[in-house]
C-alpha positions as CSV (number, residue, x, y, z in Angstrom):
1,X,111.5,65.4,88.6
2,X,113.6,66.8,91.7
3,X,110.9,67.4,94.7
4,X,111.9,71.0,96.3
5,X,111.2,71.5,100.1
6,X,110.3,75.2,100.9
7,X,111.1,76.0,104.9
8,X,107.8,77.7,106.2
9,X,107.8,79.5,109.5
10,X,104.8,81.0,111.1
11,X,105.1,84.0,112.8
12,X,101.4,85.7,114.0
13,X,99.2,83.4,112.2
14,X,101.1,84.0,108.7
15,X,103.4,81.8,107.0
16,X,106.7,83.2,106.5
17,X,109.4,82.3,104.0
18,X,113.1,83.7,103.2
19,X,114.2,85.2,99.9
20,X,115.9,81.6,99.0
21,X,113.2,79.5,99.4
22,X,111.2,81.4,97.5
23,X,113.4,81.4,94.9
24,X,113.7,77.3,95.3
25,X,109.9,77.1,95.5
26,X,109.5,79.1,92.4
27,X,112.9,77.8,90.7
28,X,113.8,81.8,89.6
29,X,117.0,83.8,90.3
30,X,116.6,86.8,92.9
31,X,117.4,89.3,90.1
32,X,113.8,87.5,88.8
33,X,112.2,88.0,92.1
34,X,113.8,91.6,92.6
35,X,112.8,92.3,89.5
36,X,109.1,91.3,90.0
37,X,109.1,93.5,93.3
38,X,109.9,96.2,90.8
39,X,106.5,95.9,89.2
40,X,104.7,95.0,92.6
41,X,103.7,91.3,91.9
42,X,105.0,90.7,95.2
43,X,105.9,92.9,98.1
44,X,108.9,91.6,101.4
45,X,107.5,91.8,104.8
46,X,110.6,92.6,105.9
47,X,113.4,94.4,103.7
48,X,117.0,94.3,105.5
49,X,120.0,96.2,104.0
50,X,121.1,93.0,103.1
51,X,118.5,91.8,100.9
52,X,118.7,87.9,101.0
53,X,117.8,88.4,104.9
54,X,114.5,89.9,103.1
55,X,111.4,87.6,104.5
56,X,108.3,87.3,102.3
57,X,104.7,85.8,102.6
58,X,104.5,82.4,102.2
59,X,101.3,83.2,99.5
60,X,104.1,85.3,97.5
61,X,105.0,81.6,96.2
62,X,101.2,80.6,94.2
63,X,101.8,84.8,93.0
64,X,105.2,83.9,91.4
65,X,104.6,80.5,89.9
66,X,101.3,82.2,88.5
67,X,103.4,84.8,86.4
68,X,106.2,82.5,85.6
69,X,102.9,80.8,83.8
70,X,102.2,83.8,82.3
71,X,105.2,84.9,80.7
72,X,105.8,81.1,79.4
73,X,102.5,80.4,77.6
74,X,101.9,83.3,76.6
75,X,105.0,85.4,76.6
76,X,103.6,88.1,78.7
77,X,106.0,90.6,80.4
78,X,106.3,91.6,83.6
79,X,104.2,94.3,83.2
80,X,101.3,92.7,81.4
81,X,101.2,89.8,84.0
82,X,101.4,92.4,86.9
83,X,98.3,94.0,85.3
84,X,96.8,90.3,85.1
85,X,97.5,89.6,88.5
86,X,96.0,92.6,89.7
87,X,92.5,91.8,87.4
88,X,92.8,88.5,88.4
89,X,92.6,89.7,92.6
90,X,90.0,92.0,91.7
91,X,87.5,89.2,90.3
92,X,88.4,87.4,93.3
93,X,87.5,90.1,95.6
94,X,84.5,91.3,93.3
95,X,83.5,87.2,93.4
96,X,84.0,86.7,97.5
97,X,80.9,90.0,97.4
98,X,78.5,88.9,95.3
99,X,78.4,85.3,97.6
100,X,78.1,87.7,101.0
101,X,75.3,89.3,99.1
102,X,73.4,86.2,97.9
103,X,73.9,85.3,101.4
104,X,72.6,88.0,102.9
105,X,75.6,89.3,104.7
């Protein structure tokens, strides 16, 4: 197995990563990525004219490898894993709540 080394700068607290390392990190083509940009799995931080200057979120990388999962064990498309990702953040969010409550927060 080849070991891939993503280049992570932080800029304000946020890791930041270019178009091609997250498209090493995630072992896709950017016509994948773009194309998952389409269906807003993921969104740039930074869109240039020229788009492999594009700059990304370093979290963008867990997002990808999740729906590469997707559409390989379960043949989902882009769309169904865009709707999967977007339940999936919601339970999160709905989870993070109901510990603030028990909590008392």
């Amino acid at each position: 197995m080849v070991q891939q080394t993503l280049t992570v700068v932080y800029i304000e607290d946020e890791q930041i990563i270019t178009l091609a390392d997250l498209c090493r990190g995630c072992t896709l083509p950017a016509e994948k990525v773009f194309d998952m940009i389409d269906y807003g799995i993921i969104e740039p931080l930074q869109r240039d004219a020229i788009s492999s200057h594009w700059i990304f979120a370093a979290k963008c990388v867990p997002r990808l490898q999740t729906v590469v999962r997707l559409q390989r064990d379960l043949n989902i498309n882009l769309a169904g894993a865009a709707l999967a990702l977007e339940l999936m953040d919601e339970v999160k969010t709905l989870r993070q709540q109901v510990r603030s409550l028990q909590r008392g927060e």
